[in-house]
C-alpha positions as CSV (number, residue, x, y, z in Angstrom):
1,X,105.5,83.5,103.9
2,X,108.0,86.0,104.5
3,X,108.1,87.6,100.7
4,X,104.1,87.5,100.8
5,X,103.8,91.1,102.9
6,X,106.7,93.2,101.1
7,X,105.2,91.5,97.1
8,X,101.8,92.6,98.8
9,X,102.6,96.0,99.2
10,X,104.8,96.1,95.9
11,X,102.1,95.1,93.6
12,X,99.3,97.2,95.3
13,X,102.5,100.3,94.7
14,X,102.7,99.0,90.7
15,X,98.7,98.9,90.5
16,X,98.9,102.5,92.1
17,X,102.1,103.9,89.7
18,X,100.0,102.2,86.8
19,X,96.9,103.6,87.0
20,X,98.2,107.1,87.6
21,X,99.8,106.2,84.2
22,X,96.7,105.1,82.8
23,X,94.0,107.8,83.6
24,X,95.9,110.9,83.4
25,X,92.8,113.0,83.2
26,X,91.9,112.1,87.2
27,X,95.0,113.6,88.4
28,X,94.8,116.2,90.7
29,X,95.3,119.9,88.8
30,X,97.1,121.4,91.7
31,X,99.2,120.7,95.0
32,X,96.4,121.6,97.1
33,X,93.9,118.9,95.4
34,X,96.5,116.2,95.7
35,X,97.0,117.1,99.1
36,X,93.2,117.5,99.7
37,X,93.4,113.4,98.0
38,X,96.3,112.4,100.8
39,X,93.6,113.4,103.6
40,X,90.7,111.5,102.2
41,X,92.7,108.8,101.7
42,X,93.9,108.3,104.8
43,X,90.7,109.1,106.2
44,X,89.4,106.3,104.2
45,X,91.7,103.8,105.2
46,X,91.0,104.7,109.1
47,X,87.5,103.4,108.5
48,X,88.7,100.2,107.7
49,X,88.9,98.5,110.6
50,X,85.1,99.6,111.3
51,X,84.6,97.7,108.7
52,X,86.1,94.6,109.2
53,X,84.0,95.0,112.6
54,X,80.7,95.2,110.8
55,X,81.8,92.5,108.2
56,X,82.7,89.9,110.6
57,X,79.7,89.3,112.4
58,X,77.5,89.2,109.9
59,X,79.2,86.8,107.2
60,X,80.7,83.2,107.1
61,X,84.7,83.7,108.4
62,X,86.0,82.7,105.0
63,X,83.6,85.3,102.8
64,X,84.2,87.9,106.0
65,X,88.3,87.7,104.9
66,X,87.8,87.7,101.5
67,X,85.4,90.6,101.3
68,X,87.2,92.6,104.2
69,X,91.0,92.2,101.9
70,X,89.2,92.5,98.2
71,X,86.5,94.8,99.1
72,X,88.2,97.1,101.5
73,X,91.8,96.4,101.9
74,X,93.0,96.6,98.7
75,X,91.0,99.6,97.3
76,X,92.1,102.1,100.1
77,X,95.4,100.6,100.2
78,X,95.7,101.5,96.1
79,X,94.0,105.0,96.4
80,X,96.6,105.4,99.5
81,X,99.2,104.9,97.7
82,X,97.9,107.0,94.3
83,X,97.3,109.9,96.6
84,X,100.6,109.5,97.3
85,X,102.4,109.2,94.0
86,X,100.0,112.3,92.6
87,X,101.1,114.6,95.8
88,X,104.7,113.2,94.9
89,X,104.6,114.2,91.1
90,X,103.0,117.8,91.9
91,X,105.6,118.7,94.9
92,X,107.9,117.8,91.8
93,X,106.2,119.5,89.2
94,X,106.6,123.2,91.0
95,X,110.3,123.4,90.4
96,X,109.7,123.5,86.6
97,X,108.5,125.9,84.0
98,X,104.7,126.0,83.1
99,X,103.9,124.0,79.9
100,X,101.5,123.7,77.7
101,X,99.2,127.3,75.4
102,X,100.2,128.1,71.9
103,X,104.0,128.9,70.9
104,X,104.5,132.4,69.8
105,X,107.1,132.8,67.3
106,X,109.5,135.2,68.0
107,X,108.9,137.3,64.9
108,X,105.2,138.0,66.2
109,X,106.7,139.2,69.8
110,X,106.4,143.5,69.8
111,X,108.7,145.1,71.9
């Protein structure tokens, strides 16, 4: 029981490195949207515990803990962490050059 938190929060971290792998097209396209992400996601993840209130007087104890850790837990814990690894790979993308247009060779530069 003592591995179960730390390969909790691990594999939620992989889920979260994964899908900003996988869906490049939802990342953030500046530092202020990924920061703008970081707020709503912990925003998001404040609500939780209102929502393990409303859950858990209205359902069985059993259904109340699975829908409170699959239906809320784990999504705002993943889109935490996202937020996170998108704000992360912007703060490191401003150090470099911008990519990306059409090359120009240098014989078509005028000077």
């Amino acid at each position: 029981m003592v591995a179960l938190e730390p390969a909790f929060f691990g594999g939620l971290g992989v889920v979260a490195v994964w899908l900003h792998v996988r869906f490049p097209h939802r990342r953030p396209r500046s530092l202020a949207g990924a920061v703008a992400h970081v707020g709503v996601s912990f925003g998001l993840f404040s609500l939780v515990p209102y929502g393990v209130d409303l859950v858990k007087g209205g359902l069985p104890a059993a259904l109340a803990l699975l829908s409170v850790v699959l239906g809320m837990l784990i999504p705002t814990f993943v889109y935490l962490l996202l937020s996170w690894v998108w704000l992360i790979v912007r703060i490191h993308e401003l150090g470099r050059p911008p990519s990306g247009g059409h090359r120009v060779p240098a014989s078509a530069s005028t000077s």
